[in-house]
FIKOLPA-139284 format. One record per residue (C-alpha): residue in three letters; x, y, z negated. Coordinates in Angstrom, 3 decimals. Example, Ala and Ser with C-alpha at 12.3 -4.5 7.8 and 13.67 -1.06 7.14 Angstrom:
FIKOLPA-139284
SENU   aa        px        py        pz
SENU  ala    12.300    -4.500    -7.800
SENU  ser    13.670    -1.060    -7.140
end
This chain:
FIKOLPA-139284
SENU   aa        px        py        pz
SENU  unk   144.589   141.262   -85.066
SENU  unk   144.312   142.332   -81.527
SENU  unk   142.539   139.095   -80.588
SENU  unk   139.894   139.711   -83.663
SENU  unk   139.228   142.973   -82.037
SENU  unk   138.759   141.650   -78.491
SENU  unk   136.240   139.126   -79.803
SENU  unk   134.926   141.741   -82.062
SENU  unk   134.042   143.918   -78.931
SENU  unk   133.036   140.938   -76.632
SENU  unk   130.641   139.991   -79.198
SENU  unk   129.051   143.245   -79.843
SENU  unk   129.053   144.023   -75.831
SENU  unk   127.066   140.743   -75.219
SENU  unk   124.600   141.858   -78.365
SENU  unk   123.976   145.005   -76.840
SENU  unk   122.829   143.465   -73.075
SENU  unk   120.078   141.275   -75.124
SENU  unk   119.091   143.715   -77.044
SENU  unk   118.608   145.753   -74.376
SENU  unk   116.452   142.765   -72.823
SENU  unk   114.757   141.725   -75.818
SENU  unk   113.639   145.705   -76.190
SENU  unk   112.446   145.553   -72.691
SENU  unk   110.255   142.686   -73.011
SENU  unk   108.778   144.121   -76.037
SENU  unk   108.381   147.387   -74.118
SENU  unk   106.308   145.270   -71.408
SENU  unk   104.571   143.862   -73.881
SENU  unk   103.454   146.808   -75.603
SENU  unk   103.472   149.646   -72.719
SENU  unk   100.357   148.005   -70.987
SENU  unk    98.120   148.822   -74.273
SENU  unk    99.413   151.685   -74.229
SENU  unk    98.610   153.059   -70.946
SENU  unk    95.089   151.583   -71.395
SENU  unk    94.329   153.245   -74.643
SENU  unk    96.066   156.879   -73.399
SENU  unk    93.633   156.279   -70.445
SENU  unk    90.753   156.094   -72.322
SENU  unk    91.839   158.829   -74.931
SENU  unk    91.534   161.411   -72.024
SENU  unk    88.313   160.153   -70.985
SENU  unk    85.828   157.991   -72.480
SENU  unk    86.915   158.140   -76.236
SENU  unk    88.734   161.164   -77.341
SENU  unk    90.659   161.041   -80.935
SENU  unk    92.424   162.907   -82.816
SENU  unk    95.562   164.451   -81.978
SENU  unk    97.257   163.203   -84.915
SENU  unk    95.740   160.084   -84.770
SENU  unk    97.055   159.396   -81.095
SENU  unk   100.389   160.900   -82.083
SENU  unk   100.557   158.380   -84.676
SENU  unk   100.037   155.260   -82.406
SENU  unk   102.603   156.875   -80.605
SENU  unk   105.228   156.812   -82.971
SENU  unk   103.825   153.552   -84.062
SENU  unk   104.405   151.716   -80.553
SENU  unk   108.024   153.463   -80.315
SENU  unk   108.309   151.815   -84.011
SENU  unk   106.916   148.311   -82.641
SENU  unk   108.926   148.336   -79.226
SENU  unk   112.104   148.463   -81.519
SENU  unk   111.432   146.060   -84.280
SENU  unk   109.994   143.447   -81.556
SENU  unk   113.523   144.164   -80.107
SENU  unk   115.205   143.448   -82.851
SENU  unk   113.251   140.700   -84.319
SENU  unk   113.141   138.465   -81.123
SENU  unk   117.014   139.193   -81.219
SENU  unk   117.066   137.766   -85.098
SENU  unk   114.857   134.822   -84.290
SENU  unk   116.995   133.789   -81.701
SENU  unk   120.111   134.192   -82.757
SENU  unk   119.298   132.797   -86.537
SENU  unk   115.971   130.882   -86.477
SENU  unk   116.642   128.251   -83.671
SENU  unk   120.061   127.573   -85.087
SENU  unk   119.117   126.854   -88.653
SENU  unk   116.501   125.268   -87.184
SENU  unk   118.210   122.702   -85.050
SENU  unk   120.895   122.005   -87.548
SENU  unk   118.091   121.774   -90.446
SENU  unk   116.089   119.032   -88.356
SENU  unk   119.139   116.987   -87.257
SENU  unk   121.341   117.529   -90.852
SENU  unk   117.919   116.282   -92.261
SENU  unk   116.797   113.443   -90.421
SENU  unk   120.862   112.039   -90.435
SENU  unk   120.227   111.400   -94.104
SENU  unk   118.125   108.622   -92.663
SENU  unk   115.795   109.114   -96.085
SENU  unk   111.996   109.868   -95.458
SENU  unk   111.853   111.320   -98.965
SENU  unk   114.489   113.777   -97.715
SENU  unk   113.004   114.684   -94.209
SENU  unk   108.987   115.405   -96.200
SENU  unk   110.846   117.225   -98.655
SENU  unk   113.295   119.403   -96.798
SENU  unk   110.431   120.049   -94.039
SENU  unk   108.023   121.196   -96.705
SENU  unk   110.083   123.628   -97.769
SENU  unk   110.974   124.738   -94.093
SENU  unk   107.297   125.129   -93.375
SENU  unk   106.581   127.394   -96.601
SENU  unk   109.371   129.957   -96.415
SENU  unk   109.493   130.180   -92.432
SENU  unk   105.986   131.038   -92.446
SENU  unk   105.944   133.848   -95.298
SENU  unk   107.880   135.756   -93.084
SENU  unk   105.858   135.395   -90.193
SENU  unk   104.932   139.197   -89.199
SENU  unk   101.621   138.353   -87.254
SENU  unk   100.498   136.652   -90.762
SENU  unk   101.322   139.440   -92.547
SENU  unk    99.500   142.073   -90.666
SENU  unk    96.195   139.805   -90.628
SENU  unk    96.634   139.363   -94.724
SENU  unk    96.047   143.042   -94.440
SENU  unk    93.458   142.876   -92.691
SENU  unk    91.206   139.899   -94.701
SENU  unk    88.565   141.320   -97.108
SENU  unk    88.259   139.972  -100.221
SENU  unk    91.645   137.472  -100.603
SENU  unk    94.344   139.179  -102.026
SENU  unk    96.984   138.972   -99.450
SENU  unk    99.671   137.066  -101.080
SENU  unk    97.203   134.555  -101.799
SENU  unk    96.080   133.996   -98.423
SENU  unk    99.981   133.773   -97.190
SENU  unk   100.694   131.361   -99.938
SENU  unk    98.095   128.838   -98.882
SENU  unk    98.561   129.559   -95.108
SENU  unk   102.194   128.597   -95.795
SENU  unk   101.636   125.406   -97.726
SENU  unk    99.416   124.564   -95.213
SENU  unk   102.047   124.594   -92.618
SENU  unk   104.382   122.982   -94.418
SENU  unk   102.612   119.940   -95.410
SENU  unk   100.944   119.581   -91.224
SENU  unk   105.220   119.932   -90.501
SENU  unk   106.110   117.099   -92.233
SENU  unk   102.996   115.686   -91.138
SENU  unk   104.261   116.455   -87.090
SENU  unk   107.780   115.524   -87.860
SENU  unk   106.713   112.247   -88.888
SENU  unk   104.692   111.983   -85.765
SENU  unk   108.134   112.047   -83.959
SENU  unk   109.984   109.468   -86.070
SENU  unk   107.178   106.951   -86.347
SENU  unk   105.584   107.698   -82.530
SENU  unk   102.311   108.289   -83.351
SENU  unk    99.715   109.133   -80.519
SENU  unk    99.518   113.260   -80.690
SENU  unk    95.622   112.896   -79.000
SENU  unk    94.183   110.362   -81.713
SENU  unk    95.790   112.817   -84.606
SENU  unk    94.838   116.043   -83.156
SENU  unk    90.893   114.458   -82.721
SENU  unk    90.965   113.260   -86.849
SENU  unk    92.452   116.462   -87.930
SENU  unk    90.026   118.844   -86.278
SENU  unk    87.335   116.684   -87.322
SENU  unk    88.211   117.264   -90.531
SENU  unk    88.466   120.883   -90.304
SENU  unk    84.535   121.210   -88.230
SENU  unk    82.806   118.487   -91.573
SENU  unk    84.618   121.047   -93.752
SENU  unk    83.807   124.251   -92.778
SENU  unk    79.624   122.731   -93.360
SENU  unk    80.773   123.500   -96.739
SENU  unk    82.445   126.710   -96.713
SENU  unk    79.943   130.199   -96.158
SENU  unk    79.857   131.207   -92.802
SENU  unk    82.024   134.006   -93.447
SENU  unk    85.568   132.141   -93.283
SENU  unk    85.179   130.711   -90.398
SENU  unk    86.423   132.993   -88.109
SENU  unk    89.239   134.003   -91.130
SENU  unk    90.315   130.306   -91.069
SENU  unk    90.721   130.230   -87.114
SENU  unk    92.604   133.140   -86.678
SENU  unk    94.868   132.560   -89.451
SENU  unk    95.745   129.349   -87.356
SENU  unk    96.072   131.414   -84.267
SENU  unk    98.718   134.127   -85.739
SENU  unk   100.481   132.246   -87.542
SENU  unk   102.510   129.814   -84.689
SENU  unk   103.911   133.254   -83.752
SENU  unk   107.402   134.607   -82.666
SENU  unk   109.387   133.788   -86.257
SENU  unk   107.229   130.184   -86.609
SENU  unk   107.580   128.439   -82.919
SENU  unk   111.163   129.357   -82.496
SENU  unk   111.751   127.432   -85.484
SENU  unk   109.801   124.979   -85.272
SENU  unk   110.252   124.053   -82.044
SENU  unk   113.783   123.797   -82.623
SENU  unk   113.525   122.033   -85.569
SENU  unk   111.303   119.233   -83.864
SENU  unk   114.172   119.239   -81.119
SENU  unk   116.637   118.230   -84.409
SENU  unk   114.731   115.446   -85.385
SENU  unk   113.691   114.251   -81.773
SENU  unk   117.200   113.804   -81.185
SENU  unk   117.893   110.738   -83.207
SENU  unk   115.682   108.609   -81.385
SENU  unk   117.186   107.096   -78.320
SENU  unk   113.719   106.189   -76.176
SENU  unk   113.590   108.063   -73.058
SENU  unk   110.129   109.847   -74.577
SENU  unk   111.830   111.603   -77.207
SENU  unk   111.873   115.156   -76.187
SENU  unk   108.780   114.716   -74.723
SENU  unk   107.633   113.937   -78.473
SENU  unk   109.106   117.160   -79.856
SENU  unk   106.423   118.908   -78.384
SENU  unk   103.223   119.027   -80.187
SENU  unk   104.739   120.176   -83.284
SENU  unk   103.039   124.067   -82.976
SENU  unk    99.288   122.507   -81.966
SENU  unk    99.908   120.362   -85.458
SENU  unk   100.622   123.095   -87.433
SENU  unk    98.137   125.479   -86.182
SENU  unk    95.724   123.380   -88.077
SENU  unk    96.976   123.843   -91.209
SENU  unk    96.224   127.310   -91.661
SENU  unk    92.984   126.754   -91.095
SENU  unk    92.367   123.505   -93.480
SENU  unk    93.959   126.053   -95.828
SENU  unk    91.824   128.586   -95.497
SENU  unk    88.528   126.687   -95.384
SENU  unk    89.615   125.331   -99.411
SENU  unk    90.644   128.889  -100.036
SENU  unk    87.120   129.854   -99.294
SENU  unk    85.889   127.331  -101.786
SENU  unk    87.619   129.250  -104.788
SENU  unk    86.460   132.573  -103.716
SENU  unk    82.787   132.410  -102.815
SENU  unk    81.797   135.419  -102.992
SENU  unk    84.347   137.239  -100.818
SENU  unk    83.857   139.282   -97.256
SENU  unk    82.693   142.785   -98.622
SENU  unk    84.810   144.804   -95.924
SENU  unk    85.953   148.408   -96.281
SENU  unk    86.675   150.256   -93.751
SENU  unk    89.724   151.345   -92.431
SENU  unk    91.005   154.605   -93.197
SENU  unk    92.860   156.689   -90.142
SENU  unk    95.358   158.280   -91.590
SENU  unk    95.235   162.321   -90.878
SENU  unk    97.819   165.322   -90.776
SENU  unk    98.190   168.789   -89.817
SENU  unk   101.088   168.955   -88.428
SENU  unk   104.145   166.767   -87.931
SENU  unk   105.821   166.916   -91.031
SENU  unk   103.205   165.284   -92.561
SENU  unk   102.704   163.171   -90.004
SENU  unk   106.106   161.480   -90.041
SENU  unk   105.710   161.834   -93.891
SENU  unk   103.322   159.261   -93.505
SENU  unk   105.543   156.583   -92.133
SENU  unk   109.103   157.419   -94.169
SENU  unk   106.832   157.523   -97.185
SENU  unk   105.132   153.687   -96.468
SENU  unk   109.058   152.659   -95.048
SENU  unk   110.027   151.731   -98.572
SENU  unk   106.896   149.852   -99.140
SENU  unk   107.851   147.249   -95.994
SENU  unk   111.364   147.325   -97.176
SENU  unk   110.667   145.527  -100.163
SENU  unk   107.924   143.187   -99.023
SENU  unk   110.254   142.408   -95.702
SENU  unk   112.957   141.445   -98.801
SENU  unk   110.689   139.430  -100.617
SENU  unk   109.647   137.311   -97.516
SENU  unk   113.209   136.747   -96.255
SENU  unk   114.693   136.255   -99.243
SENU  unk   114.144   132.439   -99.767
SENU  unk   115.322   131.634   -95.939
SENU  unk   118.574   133.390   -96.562
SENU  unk   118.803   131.438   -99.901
SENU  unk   117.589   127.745   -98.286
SENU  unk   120.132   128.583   -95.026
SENU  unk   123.395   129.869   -97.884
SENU  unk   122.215   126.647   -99.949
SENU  unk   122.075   124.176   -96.753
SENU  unk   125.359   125.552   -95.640
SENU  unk   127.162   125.067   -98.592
SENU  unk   125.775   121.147   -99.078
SENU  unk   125.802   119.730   -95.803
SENU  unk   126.227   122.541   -92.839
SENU  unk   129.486   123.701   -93.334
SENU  unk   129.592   125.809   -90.090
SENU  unk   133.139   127.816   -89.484
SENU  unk   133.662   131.772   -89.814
SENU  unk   132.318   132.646   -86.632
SENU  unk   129.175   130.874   -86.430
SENU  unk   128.345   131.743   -89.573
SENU  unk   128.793   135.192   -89.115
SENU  unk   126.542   135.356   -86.134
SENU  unk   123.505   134.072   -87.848
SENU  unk   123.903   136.534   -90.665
SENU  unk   123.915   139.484   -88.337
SENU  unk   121.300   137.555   -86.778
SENU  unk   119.182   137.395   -89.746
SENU  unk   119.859   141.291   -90.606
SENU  unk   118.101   141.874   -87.395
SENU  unk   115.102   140.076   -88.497
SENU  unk   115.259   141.877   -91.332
SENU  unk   115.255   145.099   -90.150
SENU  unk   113.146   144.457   -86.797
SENU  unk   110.691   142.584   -89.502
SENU  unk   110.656   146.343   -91.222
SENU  unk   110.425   148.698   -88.087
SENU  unk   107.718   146.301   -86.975
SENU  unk   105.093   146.397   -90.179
SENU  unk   105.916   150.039   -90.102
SENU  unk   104.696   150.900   -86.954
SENU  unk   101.708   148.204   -87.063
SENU  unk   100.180   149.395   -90.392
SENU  unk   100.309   153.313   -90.147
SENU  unk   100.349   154.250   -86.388
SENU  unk    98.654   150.668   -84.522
SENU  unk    96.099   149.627   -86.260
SENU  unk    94.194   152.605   -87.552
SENU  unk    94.637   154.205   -83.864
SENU  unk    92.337   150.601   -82.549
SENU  unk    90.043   150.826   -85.310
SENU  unk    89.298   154.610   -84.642
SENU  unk    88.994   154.121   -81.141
SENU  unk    86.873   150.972   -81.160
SENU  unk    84.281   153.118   -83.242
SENU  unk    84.056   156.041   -80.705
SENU  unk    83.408   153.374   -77.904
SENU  unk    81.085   151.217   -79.531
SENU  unk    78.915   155.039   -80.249
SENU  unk    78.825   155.380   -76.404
SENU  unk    75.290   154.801   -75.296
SENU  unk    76.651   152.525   -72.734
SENU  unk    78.696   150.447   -75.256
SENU  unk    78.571   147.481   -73.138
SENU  unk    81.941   148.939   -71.494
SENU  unk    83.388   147.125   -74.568
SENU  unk    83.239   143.818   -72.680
SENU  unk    85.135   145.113   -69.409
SENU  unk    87.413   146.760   -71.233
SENU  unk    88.487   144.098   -73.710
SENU  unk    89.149   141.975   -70.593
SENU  unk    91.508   144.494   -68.950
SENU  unk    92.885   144.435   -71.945
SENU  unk    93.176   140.910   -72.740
SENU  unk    94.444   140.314   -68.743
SENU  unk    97.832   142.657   -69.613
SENU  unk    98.324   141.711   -72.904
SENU  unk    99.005   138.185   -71.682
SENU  unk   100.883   138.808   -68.495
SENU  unk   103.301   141.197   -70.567
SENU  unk   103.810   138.441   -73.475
SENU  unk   107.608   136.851   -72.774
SENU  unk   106.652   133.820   -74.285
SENU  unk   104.065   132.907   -71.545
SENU  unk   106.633   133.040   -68.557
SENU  unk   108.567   131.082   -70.517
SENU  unk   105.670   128.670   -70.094
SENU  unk   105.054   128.567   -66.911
SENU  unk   108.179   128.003   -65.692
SENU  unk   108.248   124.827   -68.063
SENU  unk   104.933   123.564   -66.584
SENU  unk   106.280   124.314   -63.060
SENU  unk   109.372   122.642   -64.124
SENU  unk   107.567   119.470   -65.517
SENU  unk   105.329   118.894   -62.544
SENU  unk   107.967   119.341   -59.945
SENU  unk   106.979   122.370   -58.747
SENU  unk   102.974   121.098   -57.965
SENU  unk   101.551   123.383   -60.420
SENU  unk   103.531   126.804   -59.374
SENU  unk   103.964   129.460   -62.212
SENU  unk   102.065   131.803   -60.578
SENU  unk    98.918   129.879   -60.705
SENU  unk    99.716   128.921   -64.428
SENU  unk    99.915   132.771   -64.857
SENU  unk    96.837   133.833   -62.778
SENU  unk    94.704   130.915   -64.782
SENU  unk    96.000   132.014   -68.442
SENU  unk    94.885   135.411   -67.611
SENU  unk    91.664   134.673   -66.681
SENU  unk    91.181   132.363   -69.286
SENU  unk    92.276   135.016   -72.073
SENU  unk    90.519   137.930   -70.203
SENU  unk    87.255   135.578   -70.537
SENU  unk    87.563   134.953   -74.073
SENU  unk    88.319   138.588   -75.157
SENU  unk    85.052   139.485   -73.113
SENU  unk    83.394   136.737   -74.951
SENU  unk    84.887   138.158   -78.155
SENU  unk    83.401   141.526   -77.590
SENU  unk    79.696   139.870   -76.801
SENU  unk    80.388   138.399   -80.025
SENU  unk    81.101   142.082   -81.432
SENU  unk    77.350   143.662   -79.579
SENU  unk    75.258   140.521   -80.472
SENU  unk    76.212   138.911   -83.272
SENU  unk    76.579   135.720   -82.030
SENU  unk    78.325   133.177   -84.563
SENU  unk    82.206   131.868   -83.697
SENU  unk    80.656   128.044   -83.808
SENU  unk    78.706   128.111   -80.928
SENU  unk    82.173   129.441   -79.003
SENU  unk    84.780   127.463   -81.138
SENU  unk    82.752   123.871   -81.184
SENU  unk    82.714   123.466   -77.456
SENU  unk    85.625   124.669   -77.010
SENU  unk    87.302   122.207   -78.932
SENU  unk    85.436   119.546   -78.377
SENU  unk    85.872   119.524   -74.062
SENU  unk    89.657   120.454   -75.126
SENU  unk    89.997   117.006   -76.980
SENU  unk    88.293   115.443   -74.684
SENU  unk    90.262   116.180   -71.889
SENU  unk    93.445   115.064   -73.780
SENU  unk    92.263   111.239   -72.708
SENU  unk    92.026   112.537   -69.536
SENU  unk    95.559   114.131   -68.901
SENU  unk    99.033   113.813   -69.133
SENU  unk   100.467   113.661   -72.850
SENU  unk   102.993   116.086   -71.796
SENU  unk    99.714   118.583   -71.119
SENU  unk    98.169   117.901   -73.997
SENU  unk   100.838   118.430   -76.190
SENU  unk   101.938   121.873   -74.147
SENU  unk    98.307   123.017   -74.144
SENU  unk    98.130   122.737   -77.939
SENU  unk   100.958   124.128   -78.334
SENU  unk   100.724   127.354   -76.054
SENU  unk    97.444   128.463   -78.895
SENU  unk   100.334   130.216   -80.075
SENU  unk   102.113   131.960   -77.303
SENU  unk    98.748   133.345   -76.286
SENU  unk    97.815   135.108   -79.166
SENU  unk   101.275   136.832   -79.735
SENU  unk   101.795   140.341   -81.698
SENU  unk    99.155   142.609   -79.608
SENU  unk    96.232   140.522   -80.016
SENU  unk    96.613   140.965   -83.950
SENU  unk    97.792   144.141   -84.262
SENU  unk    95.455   145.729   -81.797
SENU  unk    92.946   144.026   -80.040
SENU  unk    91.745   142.376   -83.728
SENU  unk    91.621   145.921   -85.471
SENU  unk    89.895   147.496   -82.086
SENU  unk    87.280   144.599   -82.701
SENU  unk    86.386   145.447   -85.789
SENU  unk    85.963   149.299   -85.778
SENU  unk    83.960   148.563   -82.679
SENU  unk    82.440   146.248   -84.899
SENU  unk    81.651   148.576   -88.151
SENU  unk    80.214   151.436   -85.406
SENU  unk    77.361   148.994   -84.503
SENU  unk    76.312   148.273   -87.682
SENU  unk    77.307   144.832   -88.029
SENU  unk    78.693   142.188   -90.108
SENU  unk    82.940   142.361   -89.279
SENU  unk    83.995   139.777   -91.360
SENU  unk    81.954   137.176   -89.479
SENU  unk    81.510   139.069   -85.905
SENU  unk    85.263   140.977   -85.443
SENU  unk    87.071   138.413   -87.276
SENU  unk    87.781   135.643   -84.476
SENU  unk    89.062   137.167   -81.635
SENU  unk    93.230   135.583   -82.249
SENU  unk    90.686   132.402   -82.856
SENU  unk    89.290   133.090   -79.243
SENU  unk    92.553   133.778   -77.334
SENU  unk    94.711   131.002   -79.069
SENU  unk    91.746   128.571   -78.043
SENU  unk    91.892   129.647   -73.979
SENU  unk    95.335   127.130   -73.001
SENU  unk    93.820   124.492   -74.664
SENU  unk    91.164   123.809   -71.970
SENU  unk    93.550   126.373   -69.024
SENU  unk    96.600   124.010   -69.391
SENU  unk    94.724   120.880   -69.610
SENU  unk    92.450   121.489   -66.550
SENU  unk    95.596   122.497   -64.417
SENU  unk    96.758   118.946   -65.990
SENU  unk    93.946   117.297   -64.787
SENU  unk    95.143   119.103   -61.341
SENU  unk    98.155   117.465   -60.863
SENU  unk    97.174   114.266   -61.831
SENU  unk    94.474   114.030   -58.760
SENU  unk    97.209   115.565   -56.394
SENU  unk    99.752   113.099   -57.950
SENU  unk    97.598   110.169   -57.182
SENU  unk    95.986   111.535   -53.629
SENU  unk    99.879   112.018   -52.802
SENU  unk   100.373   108.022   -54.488
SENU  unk    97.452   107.145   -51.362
SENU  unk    98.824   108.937   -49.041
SENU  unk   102.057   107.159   -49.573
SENU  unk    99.967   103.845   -49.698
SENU  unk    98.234   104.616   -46.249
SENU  unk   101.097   105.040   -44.585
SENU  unk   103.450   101.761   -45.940
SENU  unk   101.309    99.284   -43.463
SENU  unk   101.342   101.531   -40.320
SENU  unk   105.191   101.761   -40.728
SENU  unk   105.439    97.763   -41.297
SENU  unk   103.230    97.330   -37.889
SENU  unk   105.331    99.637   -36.197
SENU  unk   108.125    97.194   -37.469
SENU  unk   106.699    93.888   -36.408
SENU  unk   105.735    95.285   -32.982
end
């Protein structure tokens, strides 16, 4: 009994240090916006009291349920995930691996918080439609990357015939999903899909005994990103007519009863969706242990805490997104877009967009990897400096977007099209990290602030915000694509100058030798 206790408090001592470090990289994460919108609050583009109260409480709200999510992810997601892909792929059945991967894809993604805020945010689709066919969409491109691992296909040849497909069949679809379909591929590889995913690629990589195998686990997020927006592009065929937008209300009070009657009353609301979207990976991880998993008492006990944090981070988070967050952007996007020198728009989605990425955990994660993979040629710092520039230029470009008009295709097609042309150019590894990294780029702020900022901005000018706001997750996942493959391209002309160098000095050395 004494033991139990001892492990009891060892294991709730160790939960509190990374929760306290989980809740501090959400607070570096979200303090940056923060400071940049009380800045311009007191200056440029005065609101409401209330209304900046609210986003208040709302980032308080979003610091903890990042906190406690990332905590859940980690602690539940990668585990089932691992054991999911390796239980699976031991079956040595292919009808088992597309089937059990399916189903992964479907229910991991339902849950996916960044998702769920942008359903909220899509005129026209109901939002449990556009969630559903987001999530079959990832599911079938998983099975479609897992069986890129087993069978070793080229990740370049199946990235260029996929988003092919996706540029012939948007010709078809109006003009208006376009930017829908993009983002919903941008916010959906976010922190409850890559965790998962990753790890479950890791599971199945780890049958195969070639020395590329791990290698081949990544590429799995860059697949499934295009999913979403195959999905959405048929979606658009069934509902023609959609894109009337209506604008966002910002919710008001007069004092702060009220005001904090406005979240406990919409805290029930999230509670039951945040049920509904767990629910079936609770019931596939309680079904999976009982068939094949089998893990002991203390294992299993850790990912069910772990996936009460989820739960309740999940919660905490939608809370504070939906009635502090986003209305607080949308209000103040309108009063700067009135300025007569709205242009500001463009420096100040940069700032923006130059913190927002610097603060995201995720992307030091990243760098060290790349620093890690090149031997230290490509230092994390200049990874760092050169994803911030690349997502400060395409939130600038995004706000151009918002003051001209300019349509998503004439940024997205070029994009795209030097990306995947630069994977025959570079390293796999590169290509398959730069595809990947869409994801870690466009994390939690970009949709829950910068998107809704967009489109008040947007609505102010008078313009069309399903087809000029919509875009900017689109925008920022698309930056590592060509930043990650152009440092790529780096080391592969210092890794050959260095293979001359080397070259040069062989013959000297034999001379010396002869003489």
């Amino acid at each position: 009994m004494r033991g139990l206790r001892e492990n009891w408090r060892e294991a709730l001592d160790k939960t509190k240090t990374i929760l306290g470090e989980k809740i501090r990289e959400a607070l570096a994460s979200v303090l940056p916006i923060t400071a940049i919108v009380l800045a311009l609050c007191f200056t440029a583009a005065p609101v409401p009291a209330d209304t900046l109260l609210a986003f208040l409480v709302g980032a308080v709200l979003l610091i903890l349920g990042m906190g406690l999510f990332t905590l859940g992810a980690e602690s539940a997601m990668t585990p089932i995930g691992e054991r999911a892909g390796a239980q699976m792929t031991k079956s040595r059945k292919l009808s088992v691996v597309v089937a059990v991967s399916l189903l992964i894809g479907v229910i991991i993604t339902v849950s996916e918080p960044d998702l769920q805020v942008l359903a909220v945010q899509v005129p026209g689709i109901p939002g449990g439609i556009l969630v559903g066919a987001v999530a079959v969409g990832v599911g079938i491109f998983l099975v479609i990357a897992l069986l890129r691992i087993l069978f070793r296909v080229p990740l370049q040849w199946m990235l260029v015939f996929f988003y092919g497909a996706v540029f012939v069949l948007a010709l078809f679809v109006p003009e208006n999903f376009w930017a829908i379909a993009f983002d919903s591929g941008g916010v959906t590889t976010g922190p409850m899909t890559v965790p998962f995913i990753m790890a479950l690629g890791l599971g199945v990589s780890s049958i195969r005994s070639d020395a590329n195998a791990s290698r081949d686990s990544f590429g799995l997020v860059a697949l499934c990103s295009v999913g979403p927006v195959l999905a959405v592009l048929i979606l658009a065929l069934a509902y023609p007519a959609s894109g009337t937008y209506v604008p966002a209300a910002v919710p008001r009070a007069e004092d702060t009863r009220v005001l904090w009657g406005l979240f406990t009353g919409s805290l029930p609301e999230y509670i039951r969706e945040v049920a509904v979207c767990l629910a079936p990976i609770a019931v596939f991880f309680a079904v999976f242990q009982i068939v094949s998993l089998r893990l002991n008492r203390k294992k299993l006990l850790k990912i069910v805490i772990g996936l009460l944090y989820t739960y309740l981070g999940l919660v905490l988070f939608l809370t504070g997104v939906n009635v502090g967050f986003m209305p607080a952007g949308t209000y103040l996007g309108r009063q700067i877009a009135a300025l007569s020198w709205n242009w500001v728009l463009i420096p100040i989605g940069m700032l923006m967009g130059w913190f927002i990425v610097q603060a995201e955990p995720a992307v030091h994660v990243l760098n060290r990897q790349v620093e890690e993979i090149t031997s230290g040629a490509i230092p994390g710092r200049a990874m760092s400096a050169s994803l911030s520039i690349g997502v400060a230029v395409s939130i600038g470009l995004a706000m151009t977007r918002v003051l001209t008009g300019i349509s998503i295709v004439w940024f997205l097609v070029p994009g795209y099209l030097a990306a995947l042309a630069l994977s025959f150019l570079v390293p796999d590894m590169f290509t398959a990290i730069a595809f990947d990294s869409g994801g870690v780029a466009s994390g939690p702020m970009t949709a829950t602030f910068l998107l809704p900022f967009a489109m008040g901005a947007c609505e102010a000018l008078g313009g069309n915000v399903v087809t000029d706001a919509f875009g900017v997750v689109a925008m920022v996942a698309m930056t590592p694509l060509l930043t990650i493959q152009l440092l790529g391209l780096l080391y592969q002309i210092r890794l050959r100058r260095a293979e001359r160098a080397r070259g040069a000095e062989e013959p000297e050395e034999e001379e010396v030798i002869e003489l």
